[in-house]
N, CA, C and O atoms as a GROMACS GRO file, in nm:
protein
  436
    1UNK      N    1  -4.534   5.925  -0.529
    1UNK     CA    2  -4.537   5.952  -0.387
    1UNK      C    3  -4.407   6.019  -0.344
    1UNK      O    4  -4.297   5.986  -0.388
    2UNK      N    5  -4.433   6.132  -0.238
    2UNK     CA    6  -4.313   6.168  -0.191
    2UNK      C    7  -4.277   6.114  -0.089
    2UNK      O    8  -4.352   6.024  -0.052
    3UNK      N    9  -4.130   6.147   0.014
    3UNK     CA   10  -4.142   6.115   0.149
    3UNK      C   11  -4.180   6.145   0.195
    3UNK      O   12  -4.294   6.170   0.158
    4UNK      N   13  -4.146   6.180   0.320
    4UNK     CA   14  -4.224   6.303   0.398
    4UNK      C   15  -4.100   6.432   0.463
    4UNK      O   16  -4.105   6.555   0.464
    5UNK      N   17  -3.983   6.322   0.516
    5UNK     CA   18  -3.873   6.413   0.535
    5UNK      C   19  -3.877   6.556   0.385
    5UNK      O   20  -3.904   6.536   0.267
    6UNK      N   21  -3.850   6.649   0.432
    6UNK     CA   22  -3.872   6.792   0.367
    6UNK      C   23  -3.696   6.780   0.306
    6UNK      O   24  -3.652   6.879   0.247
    7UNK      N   25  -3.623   6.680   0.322
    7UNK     CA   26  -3.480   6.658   0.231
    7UNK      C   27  -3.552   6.644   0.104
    7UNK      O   28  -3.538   6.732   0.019
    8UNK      N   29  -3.626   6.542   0.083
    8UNK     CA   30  -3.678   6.482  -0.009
    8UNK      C   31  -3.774   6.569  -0.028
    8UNK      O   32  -3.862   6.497   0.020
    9UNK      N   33  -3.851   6.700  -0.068
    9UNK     CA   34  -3.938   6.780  -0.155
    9UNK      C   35  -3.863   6.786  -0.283
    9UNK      O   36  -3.747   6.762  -0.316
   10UNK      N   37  -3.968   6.828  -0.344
   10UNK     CA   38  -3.917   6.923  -0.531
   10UNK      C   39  -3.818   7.002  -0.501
   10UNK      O   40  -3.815   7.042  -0.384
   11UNK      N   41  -3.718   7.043  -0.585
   11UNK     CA   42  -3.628   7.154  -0.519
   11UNK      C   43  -3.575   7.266  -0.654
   11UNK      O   44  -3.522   7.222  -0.756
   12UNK      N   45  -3.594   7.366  -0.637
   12UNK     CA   46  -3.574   7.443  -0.762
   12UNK      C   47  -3.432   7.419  -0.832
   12UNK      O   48  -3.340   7.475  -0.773
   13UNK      N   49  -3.396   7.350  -0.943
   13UNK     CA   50  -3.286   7.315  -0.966
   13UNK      C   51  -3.180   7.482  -1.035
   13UNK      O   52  -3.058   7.494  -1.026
   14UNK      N   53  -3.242   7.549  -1.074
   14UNK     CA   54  -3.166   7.676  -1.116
   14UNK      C   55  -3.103   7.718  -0.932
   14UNK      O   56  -2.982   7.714  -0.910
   15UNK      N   57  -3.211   7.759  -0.812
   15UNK     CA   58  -3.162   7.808  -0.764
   15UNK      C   59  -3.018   7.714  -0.682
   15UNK      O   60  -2.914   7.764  -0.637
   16UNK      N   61  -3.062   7.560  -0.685
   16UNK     CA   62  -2.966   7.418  -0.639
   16UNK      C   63  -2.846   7.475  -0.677
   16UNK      O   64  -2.760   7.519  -0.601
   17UNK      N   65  -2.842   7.472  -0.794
   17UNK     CA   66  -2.698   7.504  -0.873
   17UNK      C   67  -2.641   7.618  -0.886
   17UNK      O   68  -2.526   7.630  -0.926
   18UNK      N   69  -2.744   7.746  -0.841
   18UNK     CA   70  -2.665   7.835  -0.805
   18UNK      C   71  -2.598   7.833  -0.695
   18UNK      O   72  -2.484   7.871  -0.717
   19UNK      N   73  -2.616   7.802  -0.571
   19UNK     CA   74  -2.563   7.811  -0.442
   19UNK      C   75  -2.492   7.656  -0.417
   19UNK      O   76  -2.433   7.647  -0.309
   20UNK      N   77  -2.492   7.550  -0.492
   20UNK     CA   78  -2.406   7.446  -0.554
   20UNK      C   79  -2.409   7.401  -0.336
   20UNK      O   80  -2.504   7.452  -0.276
   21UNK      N   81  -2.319   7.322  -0.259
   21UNK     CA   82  -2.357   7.282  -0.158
   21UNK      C   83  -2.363   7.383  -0.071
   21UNK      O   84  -2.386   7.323   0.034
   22UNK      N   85  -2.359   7.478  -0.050
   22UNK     CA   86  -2.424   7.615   0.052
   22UNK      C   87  -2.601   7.612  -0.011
   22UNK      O   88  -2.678   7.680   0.056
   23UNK      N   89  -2.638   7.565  -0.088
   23UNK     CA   90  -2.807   7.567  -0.086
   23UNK      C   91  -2.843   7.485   0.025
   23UNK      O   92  -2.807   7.378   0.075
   24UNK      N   93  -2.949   7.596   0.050
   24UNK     CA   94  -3.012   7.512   0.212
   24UNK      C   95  -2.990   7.556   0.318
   24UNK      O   96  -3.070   7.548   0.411
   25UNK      N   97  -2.836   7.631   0.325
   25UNK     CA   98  -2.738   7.630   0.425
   25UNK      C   99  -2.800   7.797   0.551
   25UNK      O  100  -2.794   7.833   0.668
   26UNK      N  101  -2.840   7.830   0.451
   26UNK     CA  102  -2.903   7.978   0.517
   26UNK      C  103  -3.045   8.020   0.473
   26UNK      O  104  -3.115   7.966   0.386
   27UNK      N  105  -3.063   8.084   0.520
   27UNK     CA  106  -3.242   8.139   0.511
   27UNK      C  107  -3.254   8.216   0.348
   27UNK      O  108  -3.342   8.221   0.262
   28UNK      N  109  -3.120   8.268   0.362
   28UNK     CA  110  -3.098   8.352   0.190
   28UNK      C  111  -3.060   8.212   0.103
   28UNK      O  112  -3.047   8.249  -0.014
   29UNK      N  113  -3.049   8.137   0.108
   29UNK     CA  114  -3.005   8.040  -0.002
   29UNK      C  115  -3.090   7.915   0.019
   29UNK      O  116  -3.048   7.809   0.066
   30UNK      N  117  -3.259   7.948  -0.037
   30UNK     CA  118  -3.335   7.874  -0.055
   30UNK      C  119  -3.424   7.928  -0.110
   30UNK      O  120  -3.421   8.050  -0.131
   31UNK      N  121  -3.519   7.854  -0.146
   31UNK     CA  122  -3.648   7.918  -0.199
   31UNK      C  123  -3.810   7.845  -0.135
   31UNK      O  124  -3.857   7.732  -0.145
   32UNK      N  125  -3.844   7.930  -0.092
   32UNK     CA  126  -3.981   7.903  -0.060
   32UNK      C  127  -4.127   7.924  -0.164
   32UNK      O  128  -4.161   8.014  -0.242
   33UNK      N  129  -4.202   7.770  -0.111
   33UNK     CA  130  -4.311   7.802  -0.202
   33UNK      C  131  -4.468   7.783  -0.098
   33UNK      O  132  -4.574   7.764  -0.157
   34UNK      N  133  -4.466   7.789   0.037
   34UNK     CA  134  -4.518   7.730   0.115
   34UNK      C  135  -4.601   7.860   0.198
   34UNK      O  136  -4.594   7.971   0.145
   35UNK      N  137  -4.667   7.849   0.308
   35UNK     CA  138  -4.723   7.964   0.345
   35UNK      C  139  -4.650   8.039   0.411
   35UNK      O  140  -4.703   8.150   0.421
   36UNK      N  141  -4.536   8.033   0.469
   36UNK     CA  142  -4.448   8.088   0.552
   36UNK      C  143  -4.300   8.098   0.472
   36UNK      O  144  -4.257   8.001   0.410
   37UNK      N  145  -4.235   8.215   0.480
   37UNK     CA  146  -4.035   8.203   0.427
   37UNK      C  147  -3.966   8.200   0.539
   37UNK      O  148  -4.033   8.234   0.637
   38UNK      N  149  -3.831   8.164   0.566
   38UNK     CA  150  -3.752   8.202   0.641
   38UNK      C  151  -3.688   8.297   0.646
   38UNK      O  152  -3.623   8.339   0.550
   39UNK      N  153  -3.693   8.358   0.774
   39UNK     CA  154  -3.601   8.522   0.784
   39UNK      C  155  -3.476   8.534   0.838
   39UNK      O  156  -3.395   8.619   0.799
   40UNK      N  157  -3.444   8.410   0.977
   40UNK     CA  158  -3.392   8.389   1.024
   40UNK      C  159  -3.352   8.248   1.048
   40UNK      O  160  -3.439   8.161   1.043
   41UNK      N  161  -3.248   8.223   1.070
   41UNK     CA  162  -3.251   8.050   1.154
   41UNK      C  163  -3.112   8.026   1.146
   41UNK      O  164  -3.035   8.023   1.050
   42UNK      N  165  -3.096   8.009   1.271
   42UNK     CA  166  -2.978   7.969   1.391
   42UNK      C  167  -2.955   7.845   1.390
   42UNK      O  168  -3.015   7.800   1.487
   43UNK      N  169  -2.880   7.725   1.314
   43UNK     CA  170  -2.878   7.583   1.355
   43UNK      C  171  -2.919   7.536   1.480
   43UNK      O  172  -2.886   7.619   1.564
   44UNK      N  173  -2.969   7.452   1.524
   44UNK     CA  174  -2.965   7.419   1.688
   44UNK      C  175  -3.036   7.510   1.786
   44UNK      O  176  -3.060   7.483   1.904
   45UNK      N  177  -3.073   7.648   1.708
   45UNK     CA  178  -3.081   7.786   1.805
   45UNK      C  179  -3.276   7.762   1.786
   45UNK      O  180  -3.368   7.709   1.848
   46UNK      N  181  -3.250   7.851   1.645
   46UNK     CA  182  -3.399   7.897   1.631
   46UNK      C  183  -3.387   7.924   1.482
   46UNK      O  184  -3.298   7.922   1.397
   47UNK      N  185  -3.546   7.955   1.492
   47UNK     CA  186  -3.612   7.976   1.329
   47UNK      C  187  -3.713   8.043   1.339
   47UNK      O  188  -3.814   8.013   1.403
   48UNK      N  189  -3.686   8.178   1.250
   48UNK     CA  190  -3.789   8.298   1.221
   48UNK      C  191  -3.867   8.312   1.115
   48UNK      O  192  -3.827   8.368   1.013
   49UNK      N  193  -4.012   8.253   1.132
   49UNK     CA  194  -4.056   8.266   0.960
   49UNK      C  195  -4.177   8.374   0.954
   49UNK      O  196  -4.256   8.391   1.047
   50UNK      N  197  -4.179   8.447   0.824
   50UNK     CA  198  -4.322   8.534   0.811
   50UNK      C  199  -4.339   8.476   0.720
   50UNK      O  200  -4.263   8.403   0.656
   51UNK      N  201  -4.496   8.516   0.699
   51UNK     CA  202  -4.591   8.479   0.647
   51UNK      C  203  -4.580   8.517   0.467
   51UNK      O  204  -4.634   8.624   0.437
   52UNK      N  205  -4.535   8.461   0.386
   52UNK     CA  206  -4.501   8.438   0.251
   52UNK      C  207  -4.603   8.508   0.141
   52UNK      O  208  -4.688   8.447   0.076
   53UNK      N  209  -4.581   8.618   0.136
   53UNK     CA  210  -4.655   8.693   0.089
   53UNK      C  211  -4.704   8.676  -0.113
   53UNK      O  212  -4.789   8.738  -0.177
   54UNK      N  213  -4.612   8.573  -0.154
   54UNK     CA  214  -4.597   8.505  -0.269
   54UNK      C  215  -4.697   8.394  -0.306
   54UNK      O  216  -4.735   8.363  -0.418
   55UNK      N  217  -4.746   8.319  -0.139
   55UNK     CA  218  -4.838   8.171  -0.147
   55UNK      C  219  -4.988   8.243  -0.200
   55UNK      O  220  -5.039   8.356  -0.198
   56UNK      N  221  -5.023   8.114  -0.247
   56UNK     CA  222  -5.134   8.082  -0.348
   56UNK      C  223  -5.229   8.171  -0.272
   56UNK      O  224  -5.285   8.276  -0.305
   57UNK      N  225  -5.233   8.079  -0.131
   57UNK     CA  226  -5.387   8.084  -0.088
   57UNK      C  227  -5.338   8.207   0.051
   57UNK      O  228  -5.385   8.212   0.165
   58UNK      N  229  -5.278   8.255   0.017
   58UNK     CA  230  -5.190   8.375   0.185
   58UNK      C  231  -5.340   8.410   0.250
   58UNK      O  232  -5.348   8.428   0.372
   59UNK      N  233  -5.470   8.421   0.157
   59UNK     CA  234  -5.555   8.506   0.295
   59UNK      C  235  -5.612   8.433   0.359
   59UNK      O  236  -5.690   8.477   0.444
   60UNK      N  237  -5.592   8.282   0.342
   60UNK     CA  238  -5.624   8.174   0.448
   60UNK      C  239  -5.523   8.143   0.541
   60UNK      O  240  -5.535   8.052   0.623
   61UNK      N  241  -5.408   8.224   0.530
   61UNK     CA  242  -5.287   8.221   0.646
   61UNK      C  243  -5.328   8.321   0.770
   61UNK      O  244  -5.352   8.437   0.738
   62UNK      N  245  -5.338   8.289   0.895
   62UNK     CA  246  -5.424   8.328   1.005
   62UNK      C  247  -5.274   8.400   1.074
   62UNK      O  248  -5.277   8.514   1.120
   63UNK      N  249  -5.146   8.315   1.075
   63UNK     CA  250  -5.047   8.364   1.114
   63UNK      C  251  -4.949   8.513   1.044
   63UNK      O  252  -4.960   8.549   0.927
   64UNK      N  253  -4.898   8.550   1.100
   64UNK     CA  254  -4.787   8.673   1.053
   64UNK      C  255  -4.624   8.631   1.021
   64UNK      O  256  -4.534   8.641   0.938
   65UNK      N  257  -4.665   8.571   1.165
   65UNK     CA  258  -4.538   8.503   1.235
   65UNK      C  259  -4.506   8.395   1.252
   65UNK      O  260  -4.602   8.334   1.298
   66UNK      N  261  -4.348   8.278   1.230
   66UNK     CA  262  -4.372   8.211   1.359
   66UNK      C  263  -4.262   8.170   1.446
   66UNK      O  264  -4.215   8.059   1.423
   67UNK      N  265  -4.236   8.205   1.495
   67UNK     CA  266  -4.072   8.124   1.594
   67UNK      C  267  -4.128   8.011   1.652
   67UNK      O  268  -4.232   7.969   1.704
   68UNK      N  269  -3.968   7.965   1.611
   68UNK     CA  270  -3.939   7.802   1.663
   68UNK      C  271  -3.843   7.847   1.743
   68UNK      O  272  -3.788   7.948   1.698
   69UNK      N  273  -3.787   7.792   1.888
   69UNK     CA  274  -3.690   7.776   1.950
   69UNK      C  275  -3.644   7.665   1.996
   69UNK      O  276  -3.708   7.628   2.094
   70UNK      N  277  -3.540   7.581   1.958
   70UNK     CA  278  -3.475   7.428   1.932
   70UNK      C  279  -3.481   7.454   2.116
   70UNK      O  280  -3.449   7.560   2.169
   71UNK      N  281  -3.518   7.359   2.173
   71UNK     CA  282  -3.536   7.319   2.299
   71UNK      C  283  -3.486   7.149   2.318
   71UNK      O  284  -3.551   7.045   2.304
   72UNK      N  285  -3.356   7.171   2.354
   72UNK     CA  286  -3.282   7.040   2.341
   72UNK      C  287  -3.363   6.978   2.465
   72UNK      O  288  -3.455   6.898   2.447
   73UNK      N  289  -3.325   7.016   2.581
   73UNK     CA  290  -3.382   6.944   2.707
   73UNK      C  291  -3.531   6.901   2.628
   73UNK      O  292  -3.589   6.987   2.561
   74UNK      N  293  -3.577   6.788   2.639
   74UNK     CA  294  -3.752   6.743   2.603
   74UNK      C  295  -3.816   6.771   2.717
   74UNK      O  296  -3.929   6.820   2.712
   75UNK      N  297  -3.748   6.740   2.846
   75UNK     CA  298  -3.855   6.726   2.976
   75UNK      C  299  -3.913   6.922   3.006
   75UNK      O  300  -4.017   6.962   3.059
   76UNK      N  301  -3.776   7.018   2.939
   76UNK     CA  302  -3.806   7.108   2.972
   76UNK      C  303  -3.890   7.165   2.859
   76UNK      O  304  -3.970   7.256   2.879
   77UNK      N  305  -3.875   7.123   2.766
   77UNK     CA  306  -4.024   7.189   2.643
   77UNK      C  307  -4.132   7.131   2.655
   77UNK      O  308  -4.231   7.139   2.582
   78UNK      N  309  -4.112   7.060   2.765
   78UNK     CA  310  -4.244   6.962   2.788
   78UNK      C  311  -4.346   7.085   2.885
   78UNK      O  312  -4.455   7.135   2.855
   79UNK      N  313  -4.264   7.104   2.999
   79UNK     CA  314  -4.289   7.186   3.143
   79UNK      C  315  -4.335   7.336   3.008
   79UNK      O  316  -4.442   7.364   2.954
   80UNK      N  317  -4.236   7.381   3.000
   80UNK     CA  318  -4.310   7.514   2.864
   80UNK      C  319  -4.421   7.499   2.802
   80UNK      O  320  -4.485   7.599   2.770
   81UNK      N  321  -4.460   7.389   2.776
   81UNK     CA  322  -4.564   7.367   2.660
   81UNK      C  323  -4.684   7.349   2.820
   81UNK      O  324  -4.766   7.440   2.834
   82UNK      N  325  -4.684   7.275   2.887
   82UNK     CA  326  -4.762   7.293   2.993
   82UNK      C  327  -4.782   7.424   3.055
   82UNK      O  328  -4.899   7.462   3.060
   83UNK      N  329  -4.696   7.498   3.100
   83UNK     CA  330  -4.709   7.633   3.138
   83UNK      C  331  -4.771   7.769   2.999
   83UNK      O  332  -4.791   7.890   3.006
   84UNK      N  333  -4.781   7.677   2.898
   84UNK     CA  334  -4.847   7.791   2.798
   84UNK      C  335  -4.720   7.880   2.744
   84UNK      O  336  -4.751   7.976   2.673
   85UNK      N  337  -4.603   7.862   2.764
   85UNK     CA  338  -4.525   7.915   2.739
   85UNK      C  339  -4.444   7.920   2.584
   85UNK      O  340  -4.374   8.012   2.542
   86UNK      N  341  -4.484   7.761   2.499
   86UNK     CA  342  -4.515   7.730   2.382
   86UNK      C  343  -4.593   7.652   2.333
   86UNK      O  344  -4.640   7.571   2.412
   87UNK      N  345  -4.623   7.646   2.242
   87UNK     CA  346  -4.733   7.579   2.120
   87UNK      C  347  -4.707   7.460   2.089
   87UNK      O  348  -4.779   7.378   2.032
   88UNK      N  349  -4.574   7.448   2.139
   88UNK     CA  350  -4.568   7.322   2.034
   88UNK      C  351  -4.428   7.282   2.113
   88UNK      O  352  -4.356   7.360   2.176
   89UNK      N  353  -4.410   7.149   2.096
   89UNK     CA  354  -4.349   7.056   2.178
   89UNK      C  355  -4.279   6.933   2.164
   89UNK      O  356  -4.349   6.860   2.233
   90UNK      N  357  -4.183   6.859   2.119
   90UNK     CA  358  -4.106   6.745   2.117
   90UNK      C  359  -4.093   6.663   2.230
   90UNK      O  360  -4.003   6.700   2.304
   91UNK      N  361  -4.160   6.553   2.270
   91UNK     CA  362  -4.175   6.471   2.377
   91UNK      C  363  -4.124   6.341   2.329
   91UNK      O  364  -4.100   6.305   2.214
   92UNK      N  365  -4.108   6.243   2.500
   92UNK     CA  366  -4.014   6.124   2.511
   92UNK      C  367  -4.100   6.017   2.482
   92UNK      O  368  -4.206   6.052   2.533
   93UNK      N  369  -4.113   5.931   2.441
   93UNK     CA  370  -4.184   5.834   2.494
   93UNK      C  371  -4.232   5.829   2.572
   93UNK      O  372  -4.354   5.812   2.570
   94UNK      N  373  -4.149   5.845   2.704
   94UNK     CA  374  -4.198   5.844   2.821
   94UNK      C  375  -4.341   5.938   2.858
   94UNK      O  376  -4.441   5.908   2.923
   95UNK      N  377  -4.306   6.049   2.795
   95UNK     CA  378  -4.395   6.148   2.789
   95UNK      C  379  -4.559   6.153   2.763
   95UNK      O  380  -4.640   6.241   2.791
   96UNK      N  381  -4.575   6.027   2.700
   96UNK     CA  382  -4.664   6.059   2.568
   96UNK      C  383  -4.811   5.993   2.685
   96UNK      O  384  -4.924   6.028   2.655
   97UNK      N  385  -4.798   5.938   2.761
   97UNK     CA  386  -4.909   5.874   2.875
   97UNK      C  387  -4.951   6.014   2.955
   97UNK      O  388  -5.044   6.018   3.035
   98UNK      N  389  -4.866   6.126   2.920
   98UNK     CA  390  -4.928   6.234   3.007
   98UNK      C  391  -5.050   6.334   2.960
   98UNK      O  392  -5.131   6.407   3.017
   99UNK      N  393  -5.016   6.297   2.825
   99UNK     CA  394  -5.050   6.388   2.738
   99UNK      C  395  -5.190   6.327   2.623
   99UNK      O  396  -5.285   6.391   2.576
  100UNK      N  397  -5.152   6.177   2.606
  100UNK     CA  398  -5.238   6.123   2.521
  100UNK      C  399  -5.386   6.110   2.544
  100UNK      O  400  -5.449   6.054   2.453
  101UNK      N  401  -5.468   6.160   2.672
  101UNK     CA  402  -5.578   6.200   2.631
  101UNK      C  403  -5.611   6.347   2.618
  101UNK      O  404  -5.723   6.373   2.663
  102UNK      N  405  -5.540   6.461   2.563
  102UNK     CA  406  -5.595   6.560   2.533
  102UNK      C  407  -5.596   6.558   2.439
  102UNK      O  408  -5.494   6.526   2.377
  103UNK      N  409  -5.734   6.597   2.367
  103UNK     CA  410  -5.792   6.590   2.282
  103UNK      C  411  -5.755   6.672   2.204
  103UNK      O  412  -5.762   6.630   2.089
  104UNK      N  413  -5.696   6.828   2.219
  104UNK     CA  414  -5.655   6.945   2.193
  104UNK      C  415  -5.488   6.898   2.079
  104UNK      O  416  -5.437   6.960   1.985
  105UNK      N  417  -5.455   6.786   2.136
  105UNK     CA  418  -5.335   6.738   2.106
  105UNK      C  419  -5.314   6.665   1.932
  105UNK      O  420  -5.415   6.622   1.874
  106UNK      N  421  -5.234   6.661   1.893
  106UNK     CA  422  -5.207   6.594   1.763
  106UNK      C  423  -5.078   6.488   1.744
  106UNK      O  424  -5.007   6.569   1.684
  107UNK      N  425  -5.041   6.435   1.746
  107UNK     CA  426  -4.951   6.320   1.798
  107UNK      C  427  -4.870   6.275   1.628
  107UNK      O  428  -4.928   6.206   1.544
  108UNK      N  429  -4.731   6.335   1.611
  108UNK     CA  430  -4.694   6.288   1.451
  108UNK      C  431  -4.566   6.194   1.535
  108UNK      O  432  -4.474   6.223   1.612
  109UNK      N  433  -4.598   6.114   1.495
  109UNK     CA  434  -4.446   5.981   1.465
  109UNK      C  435  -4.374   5.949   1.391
  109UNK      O  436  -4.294   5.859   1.417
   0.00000   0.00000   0.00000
């Protein structure tokens, strides 16, 4: 069994030891095996991924694209994600009575 935290995946040990503790550290010093690579990514900022032209199954990948933008405020990625403004969303506790009967919704803890 694995974890689930993505610290804990398989990790290519040739490329580990090439980039020795800078692996990880940038979008160029990793390796992807997943449907999406990284192109970009800003600590704290954001994260630019396309669509991994290397994965197994790529013509079941529907996406091209995808940006993430780290949205520290929760109440305000909350108001975004309501206004259609993003997809996807990090909520409070508090939050979760607003939201927990849409059905549309997926709820990870």
């Amino acid at each position: 069994q694995l974890l689930a935290l993505n610290t804990f995946a398989p990790q290519n040990e040739k490329v580990a030891k090439k980039y020795g503790k800078n692996y990880g550290t940038a979008a160029d010093r990793a390796v992807y095996n997943g449907p999406f690579k990284v192109d970009d990514w800003k600590q704290e900022d954001k994260t630019l991924l396309s669509k991994n032209q290397y994965y197994w199954d790529k013509k079941k990948v529907k996406l091209d694209k995808v940006n993430y933008k780290v949205i520290k405020d929760l109440q305000a990625g909350a108001s975004l994600y309501d206004t259609e403004s993003v997809d996807d969303a990090v909520i409070t506790a508090d939050q979760v009575n607003k939201y927990k009967d849409n059905k549309g919704l997926n709820f990870v803890l």
